[in-house]
C-alpha positions as a Markdown table, in Angstrom:
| # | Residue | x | y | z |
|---|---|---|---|---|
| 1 | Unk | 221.2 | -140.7 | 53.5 |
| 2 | Unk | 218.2 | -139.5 | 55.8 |
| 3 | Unk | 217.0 | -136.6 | 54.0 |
| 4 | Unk | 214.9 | -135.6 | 56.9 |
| 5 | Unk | 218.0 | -135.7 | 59.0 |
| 6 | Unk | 220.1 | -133.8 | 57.1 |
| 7 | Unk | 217.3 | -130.9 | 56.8 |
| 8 | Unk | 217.0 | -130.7 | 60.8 |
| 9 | Unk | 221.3 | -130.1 | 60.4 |
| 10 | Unk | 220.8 | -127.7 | 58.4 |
| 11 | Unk | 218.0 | -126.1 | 60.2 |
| 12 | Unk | 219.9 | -126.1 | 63.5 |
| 13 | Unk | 223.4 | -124.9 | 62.2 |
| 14 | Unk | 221.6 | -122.1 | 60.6 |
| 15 | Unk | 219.5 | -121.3 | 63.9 |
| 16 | Unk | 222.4 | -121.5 | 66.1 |
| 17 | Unk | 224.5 | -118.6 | 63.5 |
| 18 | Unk | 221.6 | -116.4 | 63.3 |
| 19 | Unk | 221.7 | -116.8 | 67.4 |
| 20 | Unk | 225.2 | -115.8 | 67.8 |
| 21 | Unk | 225.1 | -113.4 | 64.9 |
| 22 | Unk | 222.4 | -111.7 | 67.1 |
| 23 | Unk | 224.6 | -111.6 | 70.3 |
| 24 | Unk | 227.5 | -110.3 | 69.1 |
| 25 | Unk | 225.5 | -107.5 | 67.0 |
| 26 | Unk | 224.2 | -106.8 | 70.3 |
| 27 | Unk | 226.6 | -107.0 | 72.5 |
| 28 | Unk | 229.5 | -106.0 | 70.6 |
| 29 | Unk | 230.4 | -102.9 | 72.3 |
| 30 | Unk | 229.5 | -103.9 | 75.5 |
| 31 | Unk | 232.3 | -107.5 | 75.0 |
| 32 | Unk | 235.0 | -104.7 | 73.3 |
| 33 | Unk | 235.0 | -102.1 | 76.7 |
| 34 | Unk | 234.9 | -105.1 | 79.1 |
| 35 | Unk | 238.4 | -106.8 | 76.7 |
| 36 | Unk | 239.7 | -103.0 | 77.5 |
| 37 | Unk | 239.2 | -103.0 | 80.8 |
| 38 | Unk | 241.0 | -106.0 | 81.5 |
| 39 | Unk | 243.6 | -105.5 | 79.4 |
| 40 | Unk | 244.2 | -102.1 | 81.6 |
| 41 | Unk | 243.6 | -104.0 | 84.6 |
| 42 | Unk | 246.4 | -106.8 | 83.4 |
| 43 | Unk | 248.7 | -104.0 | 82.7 |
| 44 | Unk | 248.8 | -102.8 | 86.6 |
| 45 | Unk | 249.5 | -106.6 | 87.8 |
| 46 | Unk | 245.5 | -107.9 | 87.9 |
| 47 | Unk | 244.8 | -111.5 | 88.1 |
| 48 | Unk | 241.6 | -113.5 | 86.8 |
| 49 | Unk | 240.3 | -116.1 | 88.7 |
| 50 | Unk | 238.4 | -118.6 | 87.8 |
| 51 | Unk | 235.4 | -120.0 | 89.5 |
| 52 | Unk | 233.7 | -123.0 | 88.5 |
| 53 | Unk | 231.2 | -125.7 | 89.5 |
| 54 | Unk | 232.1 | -129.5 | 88.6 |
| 55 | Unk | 230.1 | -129.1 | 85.3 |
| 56 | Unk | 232.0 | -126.2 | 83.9 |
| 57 | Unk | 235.7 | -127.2 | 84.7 |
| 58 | Unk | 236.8 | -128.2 | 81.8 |
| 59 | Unk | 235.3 | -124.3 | 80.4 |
| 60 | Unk | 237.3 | -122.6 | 83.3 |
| 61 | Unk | 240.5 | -124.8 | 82.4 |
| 62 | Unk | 240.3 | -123.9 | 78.8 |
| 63 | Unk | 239.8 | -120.2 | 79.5 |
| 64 | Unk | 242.7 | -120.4 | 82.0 |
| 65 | Unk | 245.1 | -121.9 | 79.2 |
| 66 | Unk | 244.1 | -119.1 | 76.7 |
| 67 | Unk | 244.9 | -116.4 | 78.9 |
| 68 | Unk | 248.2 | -117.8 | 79.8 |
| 69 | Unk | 249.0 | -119.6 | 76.1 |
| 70 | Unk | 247.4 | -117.4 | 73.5 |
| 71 | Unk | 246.3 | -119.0 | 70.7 |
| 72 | Unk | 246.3 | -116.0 | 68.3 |
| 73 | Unk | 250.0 | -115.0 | 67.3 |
| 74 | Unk | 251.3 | -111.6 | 68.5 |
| 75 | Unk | 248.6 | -111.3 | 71.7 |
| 76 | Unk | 250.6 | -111.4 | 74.4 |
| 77 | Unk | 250.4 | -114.1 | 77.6 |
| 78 | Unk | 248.7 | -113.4 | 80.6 |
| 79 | Unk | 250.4 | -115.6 | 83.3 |
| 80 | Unk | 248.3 | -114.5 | 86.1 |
| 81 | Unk | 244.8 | -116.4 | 85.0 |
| 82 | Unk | 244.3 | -119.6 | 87.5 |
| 83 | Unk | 241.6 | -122.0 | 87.7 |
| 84 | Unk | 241.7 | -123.8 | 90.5 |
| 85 | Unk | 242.7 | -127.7 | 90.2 |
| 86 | Unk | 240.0 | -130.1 | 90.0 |
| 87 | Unk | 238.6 | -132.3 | 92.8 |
| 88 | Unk | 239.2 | -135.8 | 92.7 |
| 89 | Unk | 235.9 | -137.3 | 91.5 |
């Protein structure tokens, strides 16, 4: 095994959770009142729509089928989230 290798895993993985540690310590409240406005907003009949360029479609489908097919039991659906299809390439 490439010792060397391994170490630069390592390195990275724990670079990478200090990174996202930091966002979410620091954005935390700012991610929690924007989940509560749009659960508000989904309760009066709002609708997400999602935008993407060619490189981000497949991020824009996947956040289109967790809005309408929750992954996380008792959260309910949001039907009205839509990306748009994809062009032909």
């Amino acid at each position: 095994m490439n010792e060397r290798l391994t170490r630069a895993v390592a390195r990275k993985a724990a670079e990478s959770s200090r990174t996202q540690l930091q966002f979410f310590e620091q954005e935390a409240a700012r991610i929690s009142e924007c989940a509560q406005r749009m659960s508000e907003a989904f309760a009066r009949g709002a609708r997400v729509f999602l935008v993407r360029q060619w490189r981000s479609a497949c991020d824009a489908e996947h956040l289109a089928l967790e809005f309408m097919h929750p992954v996380i039991e008792k959260r309910p659906a949001c039907l009205r989230a839509r990306s748009p299809p994809a062009a032909p390439s």
